[in-house]
N, C-alpha and C positions, 0 to 999 in steps of 0.2 A: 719807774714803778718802785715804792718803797714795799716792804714788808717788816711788819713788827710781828716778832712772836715771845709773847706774856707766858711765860711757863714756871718751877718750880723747879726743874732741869735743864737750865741752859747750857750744859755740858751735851745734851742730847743732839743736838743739830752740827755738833762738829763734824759728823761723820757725813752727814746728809747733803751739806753746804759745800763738801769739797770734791765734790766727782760732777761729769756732765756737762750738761747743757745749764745746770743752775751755776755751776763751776764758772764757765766762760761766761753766763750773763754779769753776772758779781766783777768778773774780770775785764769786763768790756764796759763796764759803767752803766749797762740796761738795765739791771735791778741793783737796789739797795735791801739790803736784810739788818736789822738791828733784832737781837736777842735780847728779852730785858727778864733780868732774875724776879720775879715775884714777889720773894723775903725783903727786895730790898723797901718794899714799900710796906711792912708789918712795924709796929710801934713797941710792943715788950721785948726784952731781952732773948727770949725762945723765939721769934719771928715765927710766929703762929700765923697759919694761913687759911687751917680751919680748924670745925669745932663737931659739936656733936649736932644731929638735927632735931629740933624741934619736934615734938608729938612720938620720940622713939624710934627705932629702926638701925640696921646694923650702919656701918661706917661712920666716915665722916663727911662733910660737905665745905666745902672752900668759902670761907668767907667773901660778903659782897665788899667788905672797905678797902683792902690791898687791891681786889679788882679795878676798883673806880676807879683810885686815885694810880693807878698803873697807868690805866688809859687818858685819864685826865692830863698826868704829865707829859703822854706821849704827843695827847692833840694840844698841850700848852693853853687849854681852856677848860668849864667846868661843863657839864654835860647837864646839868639842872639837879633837880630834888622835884618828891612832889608835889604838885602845882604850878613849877616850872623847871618845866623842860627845856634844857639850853639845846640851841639848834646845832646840828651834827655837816658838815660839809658832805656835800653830796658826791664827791668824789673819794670820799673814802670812806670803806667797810669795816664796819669793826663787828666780826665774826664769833661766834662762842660754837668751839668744836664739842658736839654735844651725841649723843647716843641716839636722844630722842628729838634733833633739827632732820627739818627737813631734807630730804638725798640728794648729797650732789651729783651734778650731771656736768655733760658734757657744754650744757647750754649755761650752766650756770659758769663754769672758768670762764666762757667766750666773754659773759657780761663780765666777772671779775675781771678781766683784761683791760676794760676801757674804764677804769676806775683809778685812781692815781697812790695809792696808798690800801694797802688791806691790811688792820691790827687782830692779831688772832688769839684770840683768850682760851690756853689748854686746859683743859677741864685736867680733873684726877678724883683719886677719892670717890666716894659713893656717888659726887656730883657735885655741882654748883649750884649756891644761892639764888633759886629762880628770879630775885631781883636783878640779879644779872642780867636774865636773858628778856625778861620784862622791860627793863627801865637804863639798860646800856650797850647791850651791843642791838648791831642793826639786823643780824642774822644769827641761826642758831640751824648747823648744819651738821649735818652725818653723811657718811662715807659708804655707811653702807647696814644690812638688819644685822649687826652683829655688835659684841660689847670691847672694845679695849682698855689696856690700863691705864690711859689716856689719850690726850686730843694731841699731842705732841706730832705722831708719825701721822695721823689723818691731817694733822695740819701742811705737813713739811708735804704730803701728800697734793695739795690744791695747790701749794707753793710751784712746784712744780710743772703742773699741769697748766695753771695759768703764765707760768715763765716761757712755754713753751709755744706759747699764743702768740707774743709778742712779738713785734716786727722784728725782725735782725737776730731773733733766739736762735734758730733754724739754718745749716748751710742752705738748707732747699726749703724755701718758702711755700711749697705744692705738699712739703712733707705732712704738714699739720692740717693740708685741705684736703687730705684724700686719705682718711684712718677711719675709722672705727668711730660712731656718732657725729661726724663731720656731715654737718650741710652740703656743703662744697663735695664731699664723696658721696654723699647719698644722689646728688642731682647727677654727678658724674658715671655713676653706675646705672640710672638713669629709669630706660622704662618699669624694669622689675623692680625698682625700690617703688615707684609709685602702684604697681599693681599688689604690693603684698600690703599697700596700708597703713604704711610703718615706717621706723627705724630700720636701718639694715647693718649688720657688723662690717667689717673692713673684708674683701675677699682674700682667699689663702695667696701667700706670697714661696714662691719658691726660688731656688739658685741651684749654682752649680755643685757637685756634680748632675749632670742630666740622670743619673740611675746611680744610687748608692742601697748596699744590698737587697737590689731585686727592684725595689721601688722608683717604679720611676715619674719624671715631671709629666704632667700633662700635655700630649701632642701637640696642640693648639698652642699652648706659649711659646716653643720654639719653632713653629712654625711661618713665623711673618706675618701674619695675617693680623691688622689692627683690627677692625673689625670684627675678627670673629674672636680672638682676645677679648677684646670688650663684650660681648656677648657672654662668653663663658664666664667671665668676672661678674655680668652682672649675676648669670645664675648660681655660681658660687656664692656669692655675697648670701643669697638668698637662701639656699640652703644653710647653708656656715648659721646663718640667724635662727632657722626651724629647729637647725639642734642643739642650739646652746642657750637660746635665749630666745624661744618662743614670747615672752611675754613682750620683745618690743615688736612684734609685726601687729599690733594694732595700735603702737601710741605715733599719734602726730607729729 
């Protein structure tokens, strides 16, 4: 799995790329990361990346020409103009981290996993030239309802989460089927994920010690009993979701 990340701060990701599970994937040869400076594809002397927007309004907006010809270089092809549209490989993503893209989920890394390549365009500034999100990337996604100073850490963010899909990412390959928005964990927690309707969050995990100031683990886990382990798991799962995130016990 390659990843490109188009930013305007490619000193950003030094810190992010070197800890982890993204650490050892880079190190094992399961992911590739190339960082590409944005300036370096501006034509004046200032490597001007954007400008002021059209019709008024505070900031600035990122020009579309550095973006194209960013991505262009990356896929070593042209992506078209209008009227033609040059075809885009289906195995690869080219993402515009944006404010106003649709949210990503849990469902959405799993498809980014089985993709071979994801080029990720960090927005800044007031925003990006909607020819961008129109006419060159394939996605225009958000993290979440809230505003950053750019796409940078939501980017490094999916990086991540999808790195951690990947076959061989993982000492324990059960790690990433039994979390929080996992298929494989929702089936596994079992009848009460399908009675509430929904989504269900990851149930509470505890350890040792058995009782640290006064609080103690739940009798049932160290009791032996699979079974009733499982049981309790499911009904925590369940609750855990009523109070933190009621809104996913109705989505599919």
């Amino acid at each position: 799995m390659r990843f490109d990340l188009i930013t305007i701060f490619p000193e950003f990701f030094a810190g992010p790329l070197n800890y982890g599970i993204v650490r050892r994937a880079l190190e094992t040869g399961l992911i590739e990361v190339n960082v590409q400076d944005l300036r370096a594809f501006t034509k004046d002397r200032h490597r001007t990346v954007d400008d002021r927007p059209f019709g008024g309004g505070e900031g600035m907006v990122l020009k579309p020409e550095p973006l194209f010809e960013a991505v262009e270089s990356l896929l070593g092809c042209s992506v078209g103009e209008a009227g033609n549209r040059g075809a885009t490989d289906s195995k690869t993503a080219i993402v515009l981290m944006s404010a106003a893209g649709k949210l990503f989920r849990q469902e959405t890394a799993r498809r980014f996993a089985q993709t071979e390549r994801i080029i990720f365009i960090c927005g800044r500034y007031e925003g990006v030239d909607e020819r961008v999100a129109e006419h060159l990337a394939t996605e225009e996604i958000s993290i979440g309802d809230f505003v950053l100073s750019g796409g940078e850490l939501p980017a490094m963010m999916i990086v991540d989460a999808v790195t951690r899909l990947l076959p061989g990412a993982l000492g324990n390959e059960a790690s990433s089927q039994n979390e929080s928005f996992s298929s494989d964990a929702h089936s596994h927690v079992g009848r009460e994920s399908r009675d509430t309707n929904g989504v269900l969050l990851d149930f509470p995990h505890y350890t040792r010690p058995a009782e640290y100031r006064g609080w103690g683990v739940p009798e049932v886990l160290i009791g032996g009993n699979h079974a009733e382990v499982a049981k309790w798991r499911r009904a925590a799962a369940a609750e855990k979701t009523r109070r933190n995130r009621p809104d996913l016990l109705g989505r599919e």
